[in-house]
N, C-alpha and C positions, 0 to 999 in steps of 0.2 A: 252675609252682607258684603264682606270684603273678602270673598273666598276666588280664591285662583282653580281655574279653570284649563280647562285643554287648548281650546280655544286662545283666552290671552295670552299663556304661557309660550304659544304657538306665533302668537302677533308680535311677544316683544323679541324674540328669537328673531323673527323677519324684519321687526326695523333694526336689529342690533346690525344684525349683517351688511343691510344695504348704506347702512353709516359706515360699515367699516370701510365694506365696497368702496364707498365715495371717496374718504381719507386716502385711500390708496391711489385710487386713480388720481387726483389731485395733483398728491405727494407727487407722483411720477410724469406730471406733465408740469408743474415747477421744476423738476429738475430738468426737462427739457427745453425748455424755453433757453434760446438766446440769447437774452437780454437780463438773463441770472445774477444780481449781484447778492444776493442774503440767502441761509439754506448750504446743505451742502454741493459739493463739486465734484466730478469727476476727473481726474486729470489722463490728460493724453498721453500714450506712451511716449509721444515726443516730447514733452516735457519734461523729462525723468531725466538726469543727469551724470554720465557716469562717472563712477568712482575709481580711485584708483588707491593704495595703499603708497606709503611711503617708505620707502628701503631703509633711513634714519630713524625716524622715530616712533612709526606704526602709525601712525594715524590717517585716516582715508581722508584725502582732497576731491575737489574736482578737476578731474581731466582737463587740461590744458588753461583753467585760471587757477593753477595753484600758484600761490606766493613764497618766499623763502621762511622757514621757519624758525631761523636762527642760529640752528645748530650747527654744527661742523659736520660737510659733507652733505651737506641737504642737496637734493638733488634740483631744487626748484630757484 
């Protein structure tokens, strides 16, 4: 009566897929979109900030808004 077959076993296999299919493709054209605010992001290598180390007291700033840290000898 409620036995599994080749056949079904075979149909839920093909809709499992083309759900997944669908999720993916989605997924990857929200993240394309433009007008993106919720979701994750990519960010642009120009957006990435570089760092610099500090001779005083070891700690990485950012390159050219670093502020003084207090200490004696800070370079900033």
């Amino acid at each position: 009566m409620f036995g599994f077959g080749f056949g079904k076993l075979l149909l839920l296999v093909i809709i499992v897929a083309v759900i997944w299919h669908g999720f993916k493709k989605f997924g990857r054209q929200e993240m394309r979109s433009p007008g993106n605010s919720g979701g994750r992001k990519r960010q642009n290598a120009d957006s990435i900030d570089k760092m610099e180390k500090c001779r005083v007291c070891g700690t990485y700033v950012v390159a050219g808004r670093a502020a003084n840290c207090g200490r004696e000898g800070c370079p900033y």
